[in-house]
C-alpha positions as CSV (number, residue, x, y, z in Angstrom):
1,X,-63.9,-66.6,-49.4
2,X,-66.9,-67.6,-46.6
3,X,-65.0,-70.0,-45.2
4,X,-61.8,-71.7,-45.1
5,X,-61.7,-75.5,-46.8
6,X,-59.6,-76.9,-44.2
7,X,-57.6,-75.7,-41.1
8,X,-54.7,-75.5,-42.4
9,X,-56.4,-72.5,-44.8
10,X,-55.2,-68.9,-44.2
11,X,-56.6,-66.7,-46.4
12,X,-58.7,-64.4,-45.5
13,X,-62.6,-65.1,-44.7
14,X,-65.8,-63.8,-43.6
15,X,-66.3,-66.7,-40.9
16,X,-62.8,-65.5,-39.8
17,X,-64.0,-61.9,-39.9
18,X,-67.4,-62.5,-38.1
19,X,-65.7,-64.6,-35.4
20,X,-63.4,-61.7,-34.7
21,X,-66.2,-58.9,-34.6
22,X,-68.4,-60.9,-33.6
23,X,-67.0,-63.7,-30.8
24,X,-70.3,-65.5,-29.8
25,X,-71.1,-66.6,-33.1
26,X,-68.0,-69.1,-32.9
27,X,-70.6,-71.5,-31.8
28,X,-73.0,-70.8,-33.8
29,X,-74.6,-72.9,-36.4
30,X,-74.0,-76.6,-37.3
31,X,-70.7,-77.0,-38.7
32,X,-67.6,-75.5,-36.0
33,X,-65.6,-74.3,-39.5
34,X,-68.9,-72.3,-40.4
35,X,-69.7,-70.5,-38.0
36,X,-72.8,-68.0,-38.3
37,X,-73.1,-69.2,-42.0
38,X,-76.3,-69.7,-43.5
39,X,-75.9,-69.8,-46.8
40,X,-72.7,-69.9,-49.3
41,X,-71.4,-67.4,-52.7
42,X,-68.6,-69.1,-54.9
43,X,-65.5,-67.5,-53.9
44,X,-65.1,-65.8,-56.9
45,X,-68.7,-64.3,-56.3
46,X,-69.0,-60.8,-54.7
47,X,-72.4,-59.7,-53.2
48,X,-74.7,-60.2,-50.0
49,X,-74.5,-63.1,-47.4
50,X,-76.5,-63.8,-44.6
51,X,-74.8,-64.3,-41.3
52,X,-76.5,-65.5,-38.1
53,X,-75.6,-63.9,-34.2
54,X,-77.8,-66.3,-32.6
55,X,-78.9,-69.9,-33.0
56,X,-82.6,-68.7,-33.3
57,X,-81.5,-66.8,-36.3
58,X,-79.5,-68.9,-37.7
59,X,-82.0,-72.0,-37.4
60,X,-84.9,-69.2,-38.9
61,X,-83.0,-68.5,-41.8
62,X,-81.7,-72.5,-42.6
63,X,-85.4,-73.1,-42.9
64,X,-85.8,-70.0,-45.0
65,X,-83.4,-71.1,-47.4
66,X,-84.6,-74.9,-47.1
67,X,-88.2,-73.9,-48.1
68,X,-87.0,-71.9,-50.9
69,X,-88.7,-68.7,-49.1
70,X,-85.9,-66.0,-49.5
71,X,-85.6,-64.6,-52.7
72,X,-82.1,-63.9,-54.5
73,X,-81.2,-62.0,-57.5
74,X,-77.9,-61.5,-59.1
75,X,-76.2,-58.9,-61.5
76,X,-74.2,-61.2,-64.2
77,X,-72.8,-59.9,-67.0
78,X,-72.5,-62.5,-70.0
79,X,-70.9,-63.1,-73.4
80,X,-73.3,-63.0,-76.3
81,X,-77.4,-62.3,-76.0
82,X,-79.5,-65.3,-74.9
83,X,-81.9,-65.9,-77.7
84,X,-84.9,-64.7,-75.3
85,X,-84.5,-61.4,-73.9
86,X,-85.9,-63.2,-70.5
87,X,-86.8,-66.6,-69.4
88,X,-86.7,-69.6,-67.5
89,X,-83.8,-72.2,-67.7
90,X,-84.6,-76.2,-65.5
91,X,-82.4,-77.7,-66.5
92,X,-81.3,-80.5,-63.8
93,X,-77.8,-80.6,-62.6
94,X,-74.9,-83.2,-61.8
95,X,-71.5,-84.2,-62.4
96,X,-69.5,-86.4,-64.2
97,X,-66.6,-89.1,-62.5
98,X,-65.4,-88.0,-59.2
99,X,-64.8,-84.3,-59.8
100,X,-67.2,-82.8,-57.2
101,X,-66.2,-78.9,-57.9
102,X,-67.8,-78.7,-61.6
103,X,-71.3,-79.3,-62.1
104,X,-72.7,-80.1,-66.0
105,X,-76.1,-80.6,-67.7
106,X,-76.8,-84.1,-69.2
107,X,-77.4,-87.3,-69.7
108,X,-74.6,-89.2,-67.9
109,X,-74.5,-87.5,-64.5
110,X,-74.3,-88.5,-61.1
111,X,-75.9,-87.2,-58.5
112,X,-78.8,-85.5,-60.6
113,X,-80.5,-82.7,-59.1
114,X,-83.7,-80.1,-60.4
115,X,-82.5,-76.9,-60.5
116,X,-84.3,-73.7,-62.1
117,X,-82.9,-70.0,-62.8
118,X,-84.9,-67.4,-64.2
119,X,-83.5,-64.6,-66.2
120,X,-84.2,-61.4,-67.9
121,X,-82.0,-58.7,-69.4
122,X,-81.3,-55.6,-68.2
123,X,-79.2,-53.7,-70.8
124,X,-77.4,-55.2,-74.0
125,X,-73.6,-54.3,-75.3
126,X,-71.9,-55.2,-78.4
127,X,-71.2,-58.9,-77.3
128,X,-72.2,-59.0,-73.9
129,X,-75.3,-58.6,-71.8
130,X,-76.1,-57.6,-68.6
131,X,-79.1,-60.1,-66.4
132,X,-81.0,-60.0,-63.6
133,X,-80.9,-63.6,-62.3
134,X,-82.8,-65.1,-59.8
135,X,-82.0,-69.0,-58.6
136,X,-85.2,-70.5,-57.5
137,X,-82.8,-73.5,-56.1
138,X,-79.4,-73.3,-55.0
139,X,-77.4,-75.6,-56.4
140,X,-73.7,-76.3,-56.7
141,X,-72.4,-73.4,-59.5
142,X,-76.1,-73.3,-60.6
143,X,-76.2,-69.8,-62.6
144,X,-72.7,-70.2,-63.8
145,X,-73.6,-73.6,-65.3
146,X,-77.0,-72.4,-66.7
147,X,-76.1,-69.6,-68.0
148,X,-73.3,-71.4,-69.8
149,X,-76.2,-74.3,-71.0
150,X,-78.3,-71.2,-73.5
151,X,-75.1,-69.8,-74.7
152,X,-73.9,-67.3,-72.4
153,X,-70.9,-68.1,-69.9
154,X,-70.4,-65.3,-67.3
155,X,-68.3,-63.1,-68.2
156,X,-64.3,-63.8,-65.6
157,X,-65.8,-67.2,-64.9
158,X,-62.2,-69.6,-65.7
159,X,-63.9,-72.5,-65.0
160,X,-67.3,-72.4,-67.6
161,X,-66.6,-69.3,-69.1
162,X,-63.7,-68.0,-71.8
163,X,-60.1,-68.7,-71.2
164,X,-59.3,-65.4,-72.7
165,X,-60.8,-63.6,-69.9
166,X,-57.9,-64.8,-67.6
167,X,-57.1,-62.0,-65.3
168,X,-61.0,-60.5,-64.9
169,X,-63.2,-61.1,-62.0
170,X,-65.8,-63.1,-62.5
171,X,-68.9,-60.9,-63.1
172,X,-71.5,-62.1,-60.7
173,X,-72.9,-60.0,-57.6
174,X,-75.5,-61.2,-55.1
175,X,-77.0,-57.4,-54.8
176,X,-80.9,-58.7,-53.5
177,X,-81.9,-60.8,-51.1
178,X,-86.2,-60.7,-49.8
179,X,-87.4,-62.2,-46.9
180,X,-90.0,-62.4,-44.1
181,X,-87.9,-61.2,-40.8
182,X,-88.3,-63.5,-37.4
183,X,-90.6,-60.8,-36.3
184,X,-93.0,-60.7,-39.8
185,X,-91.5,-57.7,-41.4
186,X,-90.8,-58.1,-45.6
187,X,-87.7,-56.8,-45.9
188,X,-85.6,-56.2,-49.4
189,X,-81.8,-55.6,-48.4
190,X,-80.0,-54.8,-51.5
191,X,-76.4,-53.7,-52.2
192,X,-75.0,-51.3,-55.5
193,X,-73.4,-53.1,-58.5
194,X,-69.8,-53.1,-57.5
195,X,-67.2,-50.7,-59.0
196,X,-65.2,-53.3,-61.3
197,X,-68.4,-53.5,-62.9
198,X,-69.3,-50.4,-63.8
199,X,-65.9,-49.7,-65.1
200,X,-65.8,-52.9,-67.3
201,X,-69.0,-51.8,-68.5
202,X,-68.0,-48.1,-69.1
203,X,-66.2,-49.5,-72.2
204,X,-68.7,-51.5,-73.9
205,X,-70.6,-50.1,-76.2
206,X,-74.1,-50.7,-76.5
């Protein structure tokens, strides 16, 4: 979890972490419960995060994220093949009624947004696949939503996804983020698949 959703929240968390290794990012940022936190994964996401020490940083990397100028990819595994081995999904996104945790493609939506992912496929198994998925916008469950729109919900994901895979993680890793340092310098941090995936994966066959 980044951070917690109110104070009286326990669990574990990275804002809880960084302020603990880290105690002058505690005023860090914008929000006092987000300390350091540029960005956000779903909870159920594993993968990179940005975390600011300093309010330069932090304001650097909001604007990074704001003009769309830091690039993230994504390892998700998927039911089923999408009927293009790669593309482009822009579709706009909303919800429906008051339920602000669930986002859906259509016609009756509120709060209607663009968003865009692009895909492409990286290896295929009987039943699943396995993308490289890059969010041009960040939207609200964006890449779990599209990616359930062509076909494909992501593979652990209880709330688009398969009831049947209750008890599975859900099968999305942030493992690239590229960028433009404060001092100029491209950098491409990247992080290995994680080992739940490579052990689901050792079972599939091709």
């Amino acid at each position: 979890m980044v951070h917690p959703k109110n104070t009286d929240d326990d669990q574990p968390s990275v804002t809880a972490w960084l302020v603990l290794n880290y105690p002058e990012t505690e005023s860090i940022g914008e929000d006092p419960a987000r300390p350091g936190i540029v960005h956000r994964l779903d909870k159920e996401t594993s993968g990179l995060l940005l975390l600011a020490k300093n309010q330069g940083s932090f304001a650097y990397f909001k604007n990074l994220f704001k003009e769309r100028k830091i690039q993230k990819h994504y390892f998700a595994l998927v039911h089923g093949q999408p009927k293009s081995p790669s593309g482009v999904i822009d579709s706009p996104l909303g919800r429906i009624g008051m339920k602000r945790t669930t986002r859906v493609i259509g016609k009756k939506m509120l709060d209607k947004k663009e968003a865009e992912t692009e895909y492409k496929t990286i290896k295929e198994y009987a039943g699943y696949t396995l993308l490289d998925v890059a969010p041009k916008t960040g939207r609200t469950h964006q890449i779990r939503v599209h990616l359930k729109s062509i076909g494909c919900p992501i593979v652990g994901d209880m709330v688009y996804g398969k009831q049947s895979d209750k008890g599975l993680r859900m099968f999305l890793h942030a493992y690239r983020l590229d960028f433009v340092s404060p001092h100029g310098e491209a950098l491409a941090i990247e992080t290995d698949q994680p080992d739940s995936f490579a052990y689901f994966m050792a079972d599939l066959k091709s």
